[in-house]
Residue, then its C-alpha position, 0 to 999 in steps of 0.5 A: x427662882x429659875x434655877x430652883x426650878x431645876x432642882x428634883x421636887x424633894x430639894x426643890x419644895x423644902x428650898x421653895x418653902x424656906x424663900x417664901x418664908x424669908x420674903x413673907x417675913x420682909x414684906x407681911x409688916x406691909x400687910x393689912x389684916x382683914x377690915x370689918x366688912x363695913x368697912x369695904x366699899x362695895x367693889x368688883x369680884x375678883x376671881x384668881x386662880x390657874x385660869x388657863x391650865x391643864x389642872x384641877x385646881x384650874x377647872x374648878x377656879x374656872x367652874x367657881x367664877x362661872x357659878x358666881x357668874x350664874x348667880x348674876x355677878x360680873x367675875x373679873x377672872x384673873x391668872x395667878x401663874x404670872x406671880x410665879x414669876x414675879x416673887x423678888x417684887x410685889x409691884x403686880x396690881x389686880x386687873x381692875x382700877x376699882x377699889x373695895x369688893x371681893x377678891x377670891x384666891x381659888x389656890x391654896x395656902x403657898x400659892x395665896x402667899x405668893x399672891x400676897x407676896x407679889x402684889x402690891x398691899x395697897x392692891x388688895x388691902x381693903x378688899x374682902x378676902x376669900x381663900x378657897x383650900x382644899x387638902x387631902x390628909x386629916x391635917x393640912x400643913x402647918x405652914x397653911x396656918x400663916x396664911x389664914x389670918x389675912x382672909x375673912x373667910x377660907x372655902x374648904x371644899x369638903x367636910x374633910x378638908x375643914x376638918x384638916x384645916x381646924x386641926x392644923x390651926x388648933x395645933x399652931x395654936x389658932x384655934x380663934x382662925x376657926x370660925x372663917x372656914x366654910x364649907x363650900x364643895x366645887x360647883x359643877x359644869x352644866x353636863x348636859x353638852x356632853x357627847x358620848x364619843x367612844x371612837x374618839x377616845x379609843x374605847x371599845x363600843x359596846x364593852x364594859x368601858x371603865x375609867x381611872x384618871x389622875x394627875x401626876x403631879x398631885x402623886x402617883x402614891x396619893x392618887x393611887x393608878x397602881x391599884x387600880x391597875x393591880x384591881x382590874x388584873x386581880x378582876x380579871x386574870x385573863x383579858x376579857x374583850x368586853x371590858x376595858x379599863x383606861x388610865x387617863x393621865x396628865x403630867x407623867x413626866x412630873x414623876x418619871x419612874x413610877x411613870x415606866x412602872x405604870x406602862x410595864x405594869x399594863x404592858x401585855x394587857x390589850x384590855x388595859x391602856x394608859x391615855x397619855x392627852x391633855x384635855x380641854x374642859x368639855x373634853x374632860x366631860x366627853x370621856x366621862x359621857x363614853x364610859x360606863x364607870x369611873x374607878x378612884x382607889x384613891x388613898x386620899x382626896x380633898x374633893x373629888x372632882x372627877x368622881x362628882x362630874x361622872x356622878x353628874x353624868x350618871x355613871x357609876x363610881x366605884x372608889x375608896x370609902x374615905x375622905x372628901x368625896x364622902x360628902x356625896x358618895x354613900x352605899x346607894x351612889x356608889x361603889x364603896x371600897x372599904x379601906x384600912x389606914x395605914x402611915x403616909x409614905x409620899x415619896x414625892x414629898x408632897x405628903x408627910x406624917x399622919x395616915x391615909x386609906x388603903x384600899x381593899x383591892x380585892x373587894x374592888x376587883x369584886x364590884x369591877x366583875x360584879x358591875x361588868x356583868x350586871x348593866x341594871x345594876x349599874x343603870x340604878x346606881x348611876x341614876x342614884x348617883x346623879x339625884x345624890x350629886x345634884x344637892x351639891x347645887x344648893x351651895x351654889x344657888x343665887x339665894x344661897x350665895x345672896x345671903x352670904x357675907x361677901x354679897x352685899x360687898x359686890x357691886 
């Protein structure tokens, strides 16, 4: 597998999905299907997910075992990114002696395989099983379908999301896998620590301050910088000094040359800065706390994390009307950009057939020079916002999670 790592992405994923394929094959006949719940003793819950990194999927495993921490579970949290390098063996453990409970899997599809493929069956076979997935076109993968018979339920992040999932598995032909999805959005971190630090990010105090954040190696195309970027000129042709626009960045060097596009498309704009710095969690909801927008002309998303921690912060968001974040984002919360759909063309790979937004960037650059002049309105939006986020919370609560399936298996 090193030497796969050397490979572009566009050769690497197709030779990564053939391997995992061929030890899925070999080593799936071990396996044991989901036991009925009565059958599993009740046991530890086990949280695995990208613990320790810079990523989204990272936050919200981290965010998903503080909640369940919340609601008076013990979490025996555990990191995934060890399997990468254990895939021509399946001798890891889980790091608990005790049998029975739950084991979550906060990573999706491929990721949960290389989790089955890398630990020994016996080390998992009578747990009660939970993945939680997350896509971003209206339907996920076909390969994503292999996965679902070996959990009990699946955790989709957004209405969307179990949306492409169900299509997925009616198109392979498992339209019996449907009753194991679930909605269940990202909880969110308790915001209320959060320090407005503009100096500390560069911004400039007392300006129209607004944020776009992305992670390149979720795609430049999917994610969508360009537009924001062209949005904000088409605002404002010529630099205004009381308004800014940041593009946070993570990972640039996953995707080189639309990285050299994104700087030249900034270049002589002093009103418009890539911000090039891995944060830390509460570092992440300081920068939201110091601006006053946050803008997503984002072609898809499975969630929307970003957009829901700024909405917790008050802020208004000013993003594309489609997909997941849909699920709390309406014309009273938000800035809506109307879109129309047009064919996936993800050069990366990472997205192929169907369709996705693209956003109207005029009408963004109208609500960005529109909400730049007008702070009440902003002001009533991002209270809106922050009443409209708070009901993500329910999913979340010690009742709600009470009476779920899995809770009467922890313990």
């Amino acid at each position: 597998m090193s030497v796969i790592r050397l490979l572009p992405p566009t050769v690497r994923r197709p030779v990564v999905r053939a391997v995992l394929s061929g030890l899925r094959l070999a080593r799936s006949p071990q396996w044991s299907p989901p036991a009925a719940p009565a059958e599993i003793r009740p046991g530890p819950l086990v949280v695995t997910g990208f613990m320790n990194e810079v990523l989204g999927v990272g936050r919200a495993g981290r965010m998903t075992a503080d909640a369940l921490e919340a609601a008076g579970w013990p979490v025996v949290r555990h990191d995934l990114r060890p399997s990468f390098f254990r895939i021509r063996r399946a001798g890891m453990t889980l790091p608990t002696e005790r049998e029975g409970g739950v084991w979550m899997i906060h990573a999706n599809a491929p990721e949960a395989e290389i989790a089955f493929l890398t630990h020994q069956p016996q080390a998992w076979a009578g747990r009660y099983r939970i993945g939680y997935w997350a896509w971003e076109t209206p339907r996920a993968p076909a390969a994503w379908v292999r996965a679902a018979p070996w959990f009990h339920e699946i955790w989709a992040t957004s209405r969307y999301t179990r949306d492409a999932l169900a299509a997925a598995f009616r198109a392979q032909g498992r339209a019996d896998l449907e009753p194991r999805l679930k909605v269940m959005p990202h909880p969110l971190p308790d915001v209320g620590g959060a320090k407005a630090d503009p100096r500390r990010f560069g911004l400039a105090p007392g300006a129209f301050n607004v944020l776009s954040a992305f992670d390149a190696r979720s795609t430049f195309v999917r994610k969508n910088p360009m537009g924001a970027v062209e949005a904000w000129r088409r605002a404002f042709p010529q630099p205004r000094p009381d308004a800014r626009l940041t593009v946070k960045a993570v990972k640039l060097e996953a995707d080189p040359a639309r990285a050299r596009a994104l700087y030249a498309a900034v270049a002589g704009r002093p009103d418009i800065r890539v911000l090039d710095e891995e944060l830390t969690d509460s570092g992440v909801l300081d920068l939201l706390a110091s601006v006053d927008a946050f803008l997503s002309l984002h072609r898809a998303e499975g969630f929307g994390l970003s957009l829901a921690e700024a909405m917790a912060l008050g802020k208004v968001v000013i993003a594309t009307g489609w997909s997941g974040p849909l699920d709390f984002l309406d014309a009273d919360s938000a800035a809506l950009v109307g879109f129309g759909l047009a064919p996936i063309r993800d050069p990366s790979g990472m997205y192929r057939g169907g369709a996705w937004a693209e956003p109207d960037l005029d009408q963004a650059a109208g609500l960005l020079r529109t909400l730049a002049d007008d702070p009440e309105r902003r002001g009533r939006i991002g209270d809106a916002a922050r009443r409209k986020v708070a009901g993500l919370a329910e999913a979340w609560s010690a009742e709600t999670l009470r009476a779920a399936p899995f809770a009467g298996l922890v313990g």
